[in-house]
C-alpha positions as CSV (number, residue, x, y, z in Angstrom):
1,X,0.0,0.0,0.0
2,X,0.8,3.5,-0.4
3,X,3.2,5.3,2.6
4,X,2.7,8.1,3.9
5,X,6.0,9.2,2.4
6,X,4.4,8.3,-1.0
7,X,1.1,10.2,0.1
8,X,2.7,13.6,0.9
9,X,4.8,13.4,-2.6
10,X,1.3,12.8,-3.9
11,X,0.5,15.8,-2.6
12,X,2.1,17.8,-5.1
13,X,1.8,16.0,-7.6
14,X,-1.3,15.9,-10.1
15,X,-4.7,15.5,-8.4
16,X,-5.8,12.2,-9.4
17,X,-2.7,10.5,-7.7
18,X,-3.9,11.7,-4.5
19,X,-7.1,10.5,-5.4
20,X,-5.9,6.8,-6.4
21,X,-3.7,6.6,-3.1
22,X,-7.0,7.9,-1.4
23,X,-9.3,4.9,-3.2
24,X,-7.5,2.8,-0.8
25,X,-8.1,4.5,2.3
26,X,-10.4,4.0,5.1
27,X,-13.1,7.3,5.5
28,X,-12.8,7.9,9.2
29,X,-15.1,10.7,9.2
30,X,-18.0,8.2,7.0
31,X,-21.1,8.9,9.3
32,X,-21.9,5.2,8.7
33,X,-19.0,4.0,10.5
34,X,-20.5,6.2,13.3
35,X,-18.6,9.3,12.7
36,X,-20.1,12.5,14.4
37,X,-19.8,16.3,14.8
38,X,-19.6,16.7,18.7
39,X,-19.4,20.8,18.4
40,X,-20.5,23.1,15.8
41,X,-20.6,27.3,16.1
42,X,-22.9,28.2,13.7
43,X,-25.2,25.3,11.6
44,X,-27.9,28.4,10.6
45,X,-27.9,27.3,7.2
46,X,-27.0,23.4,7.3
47,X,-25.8,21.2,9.9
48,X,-22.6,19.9,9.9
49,X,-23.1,16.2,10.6
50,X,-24.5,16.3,6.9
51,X,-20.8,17.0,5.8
52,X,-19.9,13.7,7.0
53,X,-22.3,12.0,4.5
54,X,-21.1,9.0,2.7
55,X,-23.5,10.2,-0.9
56,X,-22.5,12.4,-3.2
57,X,-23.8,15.8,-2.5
58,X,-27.0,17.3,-4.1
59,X,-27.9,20.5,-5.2
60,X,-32.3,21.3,-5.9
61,X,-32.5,24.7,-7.2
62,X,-35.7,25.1,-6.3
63,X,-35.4,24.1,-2.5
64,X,-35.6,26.8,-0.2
65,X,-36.7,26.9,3.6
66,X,-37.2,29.4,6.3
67,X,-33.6,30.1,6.9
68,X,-32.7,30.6,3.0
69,X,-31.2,28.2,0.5
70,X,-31.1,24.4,1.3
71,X,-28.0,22.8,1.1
72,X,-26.4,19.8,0.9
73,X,-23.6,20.0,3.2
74,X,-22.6,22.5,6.3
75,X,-23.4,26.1,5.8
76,X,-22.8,28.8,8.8
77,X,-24.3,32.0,8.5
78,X,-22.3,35.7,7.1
79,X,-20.1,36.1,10.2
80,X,-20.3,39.4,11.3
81,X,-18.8,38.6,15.1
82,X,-15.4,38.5,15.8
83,X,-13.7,35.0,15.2
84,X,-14.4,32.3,12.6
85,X,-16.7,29.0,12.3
86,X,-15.3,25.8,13.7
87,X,-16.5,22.2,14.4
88,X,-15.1,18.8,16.2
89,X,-15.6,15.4,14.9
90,X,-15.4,12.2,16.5
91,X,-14.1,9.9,14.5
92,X,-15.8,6.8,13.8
93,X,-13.2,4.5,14.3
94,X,-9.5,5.7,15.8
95,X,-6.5,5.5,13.2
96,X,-3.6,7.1,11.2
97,X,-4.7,10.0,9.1
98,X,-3.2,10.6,5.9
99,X,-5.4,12.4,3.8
100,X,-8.4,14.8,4.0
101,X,-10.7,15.6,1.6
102,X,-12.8,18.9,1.4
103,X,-15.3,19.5,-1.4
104,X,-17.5,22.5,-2.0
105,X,-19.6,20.9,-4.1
106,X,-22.3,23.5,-5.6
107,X,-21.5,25.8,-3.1
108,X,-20.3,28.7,-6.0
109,X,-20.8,32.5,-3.9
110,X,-21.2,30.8,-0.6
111,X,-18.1,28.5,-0.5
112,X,-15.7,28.8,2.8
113,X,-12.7,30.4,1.8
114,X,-9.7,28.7,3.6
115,X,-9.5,25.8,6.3
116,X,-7.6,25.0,8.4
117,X,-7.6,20.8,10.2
118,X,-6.0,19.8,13.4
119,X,-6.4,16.4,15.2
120,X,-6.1,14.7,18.9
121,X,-6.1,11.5,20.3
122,X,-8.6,11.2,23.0
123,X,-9.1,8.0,25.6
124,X,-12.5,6.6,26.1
125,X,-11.8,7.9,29.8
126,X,-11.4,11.7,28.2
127,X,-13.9,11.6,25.1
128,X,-17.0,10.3,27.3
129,X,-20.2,13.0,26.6
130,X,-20.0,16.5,28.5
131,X,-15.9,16.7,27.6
132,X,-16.3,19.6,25.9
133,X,-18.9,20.8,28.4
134,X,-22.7,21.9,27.9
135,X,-23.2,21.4,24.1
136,X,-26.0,23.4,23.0
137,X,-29.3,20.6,22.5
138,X,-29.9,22.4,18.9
139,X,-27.0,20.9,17.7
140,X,-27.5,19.1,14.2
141,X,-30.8,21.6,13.9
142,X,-30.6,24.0,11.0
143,X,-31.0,27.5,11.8
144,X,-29.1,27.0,15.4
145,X,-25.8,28.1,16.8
146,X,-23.6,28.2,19.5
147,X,-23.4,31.1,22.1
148,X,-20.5,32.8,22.6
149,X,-20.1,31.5,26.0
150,X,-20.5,27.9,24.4
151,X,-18.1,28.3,22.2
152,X,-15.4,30.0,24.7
153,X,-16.0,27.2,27.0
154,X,-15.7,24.3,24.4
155,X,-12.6,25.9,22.8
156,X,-10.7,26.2,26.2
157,X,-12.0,22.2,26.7
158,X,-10.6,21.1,23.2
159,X,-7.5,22.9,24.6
160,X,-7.0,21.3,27.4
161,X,-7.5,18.2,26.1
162,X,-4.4,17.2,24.6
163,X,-2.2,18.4,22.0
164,X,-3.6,19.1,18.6
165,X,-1.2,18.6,15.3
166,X,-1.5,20.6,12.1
167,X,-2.6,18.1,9.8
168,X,-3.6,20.6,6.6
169,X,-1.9,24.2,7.1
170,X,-4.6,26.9,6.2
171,X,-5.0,26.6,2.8
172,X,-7.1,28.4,0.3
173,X,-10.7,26.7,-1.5
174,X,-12.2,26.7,-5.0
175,X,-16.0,27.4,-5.5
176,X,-17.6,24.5,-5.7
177,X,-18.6,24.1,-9.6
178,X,-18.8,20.6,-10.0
179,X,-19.0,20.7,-13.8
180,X,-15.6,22.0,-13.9
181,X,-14.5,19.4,-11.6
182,X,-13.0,21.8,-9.6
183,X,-14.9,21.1,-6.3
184,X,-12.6,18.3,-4.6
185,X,-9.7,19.6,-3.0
186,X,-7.3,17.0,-1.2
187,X,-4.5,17.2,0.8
188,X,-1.6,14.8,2.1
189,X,-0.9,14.2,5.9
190,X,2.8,15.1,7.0
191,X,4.5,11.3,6.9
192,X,5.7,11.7,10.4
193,X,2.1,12.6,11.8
194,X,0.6,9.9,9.6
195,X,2.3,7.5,11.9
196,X,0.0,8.9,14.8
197,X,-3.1,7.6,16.4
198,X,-5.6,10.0,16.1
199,X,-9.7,10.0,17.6
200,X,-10.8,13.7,17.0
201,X,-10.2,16.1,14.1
202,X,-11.1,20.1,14.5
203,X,-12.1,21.7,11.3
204,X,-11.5,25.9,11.5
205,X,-13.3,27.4,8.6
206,X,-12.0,31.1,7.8
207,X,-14.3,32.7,8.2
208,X,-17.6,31.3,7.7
209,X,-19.4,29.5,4.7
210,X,-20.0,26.3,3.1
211,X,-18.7,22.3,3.0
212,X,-20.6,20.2,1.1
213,X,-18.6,16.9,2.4
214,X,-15.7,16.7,4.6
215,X,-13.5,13.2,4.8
216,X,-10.3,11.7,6.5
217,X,-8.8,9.1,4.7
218,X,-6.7,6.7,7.0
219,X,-6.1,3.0,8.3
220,X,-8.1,1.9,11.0
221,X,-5.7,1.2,14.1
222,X,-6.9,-1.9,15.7
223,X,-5.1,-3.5,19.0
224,X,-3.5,-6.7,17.4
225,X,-3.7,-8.6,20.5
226,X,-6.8,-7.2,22.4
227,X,-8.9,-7.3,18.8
228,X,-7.7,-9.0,15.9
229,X,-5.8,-11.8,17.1
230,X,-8.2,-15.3,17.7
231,X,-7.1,-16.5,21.1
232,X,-8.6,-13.2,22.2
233,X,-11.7,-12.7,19.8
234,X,-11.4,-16.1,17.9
235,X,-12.4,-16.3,14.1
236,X,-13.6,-12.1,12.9
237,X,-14.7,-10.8,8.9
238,X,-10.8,-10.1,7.6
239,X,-12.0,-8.0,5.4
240,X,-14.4,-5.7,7.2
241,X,-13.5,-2.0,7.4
242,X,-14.3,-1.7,10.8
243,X,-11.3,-4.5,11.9
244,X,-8.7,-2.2,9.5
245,X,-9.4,-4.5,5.5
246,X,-8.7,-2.2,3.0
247,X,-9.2,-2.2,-1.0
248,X,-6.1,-1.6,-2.9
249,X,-7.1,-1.4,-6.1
250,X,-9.1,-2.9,-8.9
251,X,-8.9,-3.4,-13.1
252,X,-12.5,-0.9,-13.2
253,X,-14.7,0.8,-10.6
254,X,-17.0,2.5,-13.4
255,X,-20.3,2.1,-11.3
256,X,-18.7,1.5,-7.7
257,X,-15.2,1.6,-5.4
258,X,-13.9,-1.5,-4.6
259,X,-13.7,-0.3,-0.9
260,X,-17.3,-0.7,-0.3
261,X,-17.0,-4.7,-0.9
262,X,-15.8,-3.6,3.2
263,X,-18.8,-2.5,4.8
264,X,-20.2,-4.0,7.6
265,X,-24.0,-3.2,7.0
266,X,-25.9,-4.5,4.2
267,X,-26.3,-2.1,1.1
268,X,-29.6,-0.1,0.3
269,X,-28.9,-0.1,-3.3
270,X,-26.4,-1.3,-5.7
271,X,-24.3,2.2,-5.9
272,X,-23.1,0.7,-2.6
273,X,-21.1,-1.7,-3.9
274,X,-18.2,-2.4,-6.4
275,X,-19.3,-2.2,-10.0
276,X,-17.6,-2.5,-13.2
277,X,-18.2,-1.4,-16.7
278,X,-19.6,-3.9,-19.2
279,X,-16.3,-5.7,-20.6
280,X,-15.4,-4.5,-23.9
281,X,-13.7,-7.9,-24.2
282,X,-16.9,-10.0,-23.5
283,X,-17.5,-13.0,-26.0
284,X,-20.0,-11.7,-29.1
285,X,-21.9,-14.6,-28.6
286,X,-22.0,-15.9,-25.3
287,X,-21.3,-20.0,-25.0
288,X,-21.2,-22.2,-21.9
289,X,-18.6,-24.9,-21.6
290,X,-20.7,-27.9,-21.5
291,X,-17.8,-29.4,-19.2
292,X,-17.8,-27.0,-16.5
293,X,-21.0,-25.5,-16.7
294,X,-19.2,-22.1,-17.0
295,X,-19.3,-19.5,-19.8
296,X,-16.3,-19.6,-22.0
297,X,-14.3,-15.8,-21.2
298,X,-11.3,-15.8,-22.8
299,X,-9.5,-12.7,-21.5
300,X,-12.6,-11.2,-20.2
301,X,-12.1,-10.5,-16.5
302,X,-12.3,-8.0,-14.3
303,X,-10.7,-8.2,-10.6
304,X,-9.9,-6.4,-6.9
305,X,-7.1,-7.0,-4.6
306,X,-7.8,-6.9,-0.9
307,X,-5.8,-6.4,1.8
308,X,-6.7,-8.5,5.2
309,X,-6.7,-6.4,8.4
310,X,-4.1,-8.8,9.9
311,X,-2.0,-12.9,8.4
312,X,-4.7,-15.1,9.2
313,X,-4.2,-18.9,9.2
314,X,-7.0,-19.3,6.6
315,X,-10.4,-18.7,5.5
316,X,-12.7,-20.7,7.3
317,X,-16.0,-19.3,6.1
318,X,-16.2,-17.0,2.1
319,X,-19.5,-14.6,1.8
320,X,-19.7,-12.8,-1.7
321,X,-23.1,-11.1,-1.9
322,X,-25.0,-9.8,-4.6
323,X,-27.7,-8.0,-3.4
324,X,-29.2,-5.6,-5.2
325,X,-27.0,-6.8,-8.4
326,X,-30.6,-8.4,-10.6
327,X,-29.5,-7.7,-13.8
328,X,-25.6,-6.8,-14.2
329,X,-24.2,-9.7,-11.4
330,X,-21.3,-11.4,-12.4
331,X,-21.7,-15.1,-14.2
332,X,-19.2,-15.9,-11.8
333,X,-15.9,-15.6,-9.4
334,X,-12.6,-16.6,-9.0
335,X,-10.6,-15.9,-5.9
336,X,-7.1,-16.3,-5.0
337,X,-5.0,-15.7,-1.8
338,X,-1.5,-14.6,-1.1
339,X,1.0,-14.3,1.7
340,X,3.2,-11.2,0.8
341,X,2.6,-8.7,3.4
342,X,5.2,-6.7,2.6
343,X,4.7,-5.9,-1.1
344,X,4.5,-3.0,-2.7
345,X,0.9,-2.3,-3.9
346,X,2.3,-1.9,-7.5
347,X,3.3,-5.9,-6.8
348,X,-0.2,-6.8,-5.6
349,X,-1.4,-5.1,-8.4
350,X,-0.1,-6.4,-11.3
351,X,-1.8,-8.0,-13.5
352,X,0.4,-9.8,-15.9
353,X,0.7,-13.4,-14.6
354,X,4.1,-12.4,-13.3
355,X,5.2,-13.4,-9.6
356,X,7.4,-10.3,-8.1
357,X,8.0,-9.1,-4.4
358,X,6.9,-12.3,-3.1
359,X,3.3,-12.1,-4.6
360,X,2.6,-15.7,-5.7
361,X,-1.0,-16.3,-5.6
362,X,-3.2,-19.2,-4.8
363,X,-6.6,-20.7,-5.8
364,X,-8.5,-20.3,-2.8
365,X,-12.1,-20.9,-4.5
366,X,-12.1,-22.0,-7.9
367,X,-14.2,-20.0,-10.6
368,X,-17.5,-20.6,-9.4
369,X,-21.2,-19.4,-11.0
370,X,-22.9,-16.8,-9.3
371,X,-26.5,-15.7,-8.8
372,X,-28.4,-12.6,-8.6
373,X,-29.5,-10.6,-5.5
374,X,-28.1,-13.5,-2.9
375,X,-25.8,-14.0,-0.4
376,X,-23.5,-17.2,-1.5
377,X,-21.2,-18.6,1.2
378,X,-18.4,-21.0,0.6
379,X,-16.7,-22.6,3.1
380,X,-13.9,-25.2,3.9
381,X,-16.2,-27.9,4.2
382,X,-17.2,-27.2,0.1
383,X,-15.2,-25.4,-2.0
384,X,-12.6,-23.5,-0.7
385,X,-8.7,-24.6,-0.7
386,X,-6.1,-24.8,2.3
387,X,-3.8,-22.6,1.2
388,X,-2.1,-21.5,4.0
389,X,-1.5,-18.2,5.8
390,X,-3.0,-15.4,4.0
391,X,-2.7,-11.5,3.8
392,X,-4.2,-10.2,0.5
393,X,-7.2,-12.1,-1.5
394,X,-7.9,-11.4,-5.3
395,X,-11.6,-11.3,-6.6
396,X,-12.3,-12.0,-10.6
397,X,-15.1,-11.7,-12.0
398,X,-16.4,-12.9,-15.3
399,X,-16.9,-10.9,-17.6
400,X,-17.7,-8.0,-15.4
401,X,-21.1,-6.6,-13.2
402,X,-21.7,-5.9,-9.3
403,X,-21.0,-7.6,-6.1
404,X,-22.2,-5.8,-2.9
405,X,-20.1,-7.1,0.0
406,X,-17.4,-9.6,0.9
407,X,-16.7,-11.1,4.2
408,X,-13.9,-13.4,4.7
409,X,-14.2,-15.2,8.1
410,X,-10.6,-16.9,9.7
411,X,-8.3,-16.7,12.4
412,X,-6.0,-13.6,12.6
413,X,-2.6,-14.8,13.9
414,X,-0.2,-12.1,12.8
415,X,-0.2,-8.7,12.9
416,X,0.3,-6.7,9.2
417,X,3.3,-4.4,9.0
418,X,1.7,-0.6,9.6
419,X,1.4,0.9,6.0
């Protein structure tokens, strides 16, 4: 996977490289991994928690309401106090930061100017409710704000908390046309603070204005021995987000990222899973091998690589679900494993049949038909292969189509190397 070294070179470099070493990241700040605004100065407009959204933002032209324009994001009001507009998240899972991710999205004469994004680590102990002291009970209410006296006393608390880094210096913001794609602005994390556990992230706006979606891209940080490892918890989902899987990369994600294969909760459509592109290389006419009961694909393929949250022993239990996928699931799946985890993603991710950095992957479950809308679960008993000790799984599919989630149960035994 990438560093953080990598990350930070990214940085400067041109915007969709940052974006690709982003793709496969973990969104800390993803409201549906429980991620929350704790404190907010000003939500007169919109509330901030919808910044933390996991959609795409909106924009209805015609929506209004009694405070003004509706928007699809957080919008303070035209700051006329001393000061600016700030707000603290709670991450919803701990980890190491290194990216964030601010878009204005249709926010054009309304957009905030600059921000500025500093982060803590917290203890349970310390982050339990009333840290910050009396939160307003309008918070998350459009058309609400903090008093000054509010805001004085939950600054001094988010000072003497702990000590805040600088993770993105105070640094300018486009309007948010999203025709021009213009509206995305992202930013790498300092290498050495990437290395940091982090719970809370402050968000200073200068002054005042609009976000339409605000996210931390990091690597859950998970307690090897307390959480992962199976004499403690016993056999876990490898693969789940919430333990620390990740996505690395994938041949297409037309209709979907490969990342959201992750999620722990069941989708609510199929734009919340991984999706490819019809094949261009799919057969003209489409012929099943009378032998194997599989349609001939010569060449036409799509695939993912995942990356386990920590070495298991093996995969006891395989889940690959296609709810949601009626028309456009794949005809079926091929996955293999691989022990290498140290290689480079570059390694993990090539595709051309050649074995480098130690990447030499293994038939776990053979190409096997799929069906639509169902949740199809393999396990050691049936079809899948001992192959060992595992730390990245590859997923083909043939020719192409959707797969909503997939769990990998086993028996985490090693920790991975921090990346």
């Amino acid at each position: 996977s990438h560093s953080s070294c990598e990350l930070v070179a990214m940085a400067s470099a041109a915007p969709d490289s940052l974006e690709e070493a982003f793709s496969a990241l973990t969104n800390l700040a993803d409201d549906r991994l429980g991620a929350k605004v704790i404190f907010a100065t000003d939500e007169w407009f919109a509330p901030a928690e919808m910044m933390l959204q996991s959609a795409p933002p909106k924009f209805d032209p015609d929506a209004f309401c009694e405070q003004g324009k509706v928007m699809d994001g957080w919008e303070s009001r035209r700051r006329r106090l001393p000061g600016h507009d700030w707000c603290i998240l709670e991450l919803g899972l701990a980890g190491y930061i290194h990216g964030i991710e601010v878009d204005t999205a249709y926010f054009t004469g309304n957009q905030v100017p600059k921000v500025r994004v500093l982060a803590t680590e917290l203890s349970p102990v310390h982050a339990k409710d009333g840290w910050l002291g009396q939160v307003r009970p309008s918070l998350g209410q459009r058309g609400s704000a903090s008093s000054p006296e509010e805001i004085a006393a939950a600054d001094k608390a988010a000072e003497a908390a702990g000590a805040w880094v600088e993770l993105v210096p105070m640094s300018p913001l486009r309007p948010g046309y999203v025709a021009d794609g213009q509206s995305v602005h992202r930013f790498g994390v300092p290498p050495e603070l990437a290395s940091r556990r982090l719970t809370h992230v402050r968000l200073n706006t200068h002054p005042d204005g609009g976000i339409a979606r605000f996210r931390v891209w990091g690597v859950v940080a998970r307690d090897f021995a307390s959480e992962l490892a199976s004499d403690a918890v016993g056999q876990i989902d490898l693969l789940s987000a919430l333990n620390g899987g990740r996505a690395l990369g994938c041949s297409n994600k037309h209709y979907g990222e490969p990342r959201n294969l992750l999620r722990f909760e069941r989708g609510t459509n199929m734009g919340e899973g991984w999706e490819t592109a019809r094949n261009p290389r799919r057969p003209a006419v489409i012929v099943k091998n009378p032998e194997t009961g599989l349609v001939d694909m010569p060449g036409a393929r799509d695939w993912c690589v995942l990356r386990l949250c920590a070495i298991a022993s093996g995969i006891g239990e395989l889940r690959i679900d296609t709810q949601h996928f009626k028309g456009n699931f794949p005809e079926s799946v091929l996955v293999e494993a691989c022990l290498a985890p140290t290689a480079t993603s570059r390694a993990l991710l090539d595709d051309s049949g050649k074995s480098s950095d130690g990447v030499e992957w293994k038939e776990l479950l053979p190409r096997v038909c799929l069906g639509p809308d169902r949740e199809h679960v393999f396990t050691v008993d049936s079809q899948l292969r001992d192959v060992g000790r595992i730390s990245h799984l590859r997923v083909s599919i043939y020719p192409d189509g959707g797969i909503m989630r997939i769990r990998a149960f086993g028996k985490a035994v090693e920790p991975m190397p921090a990346q």
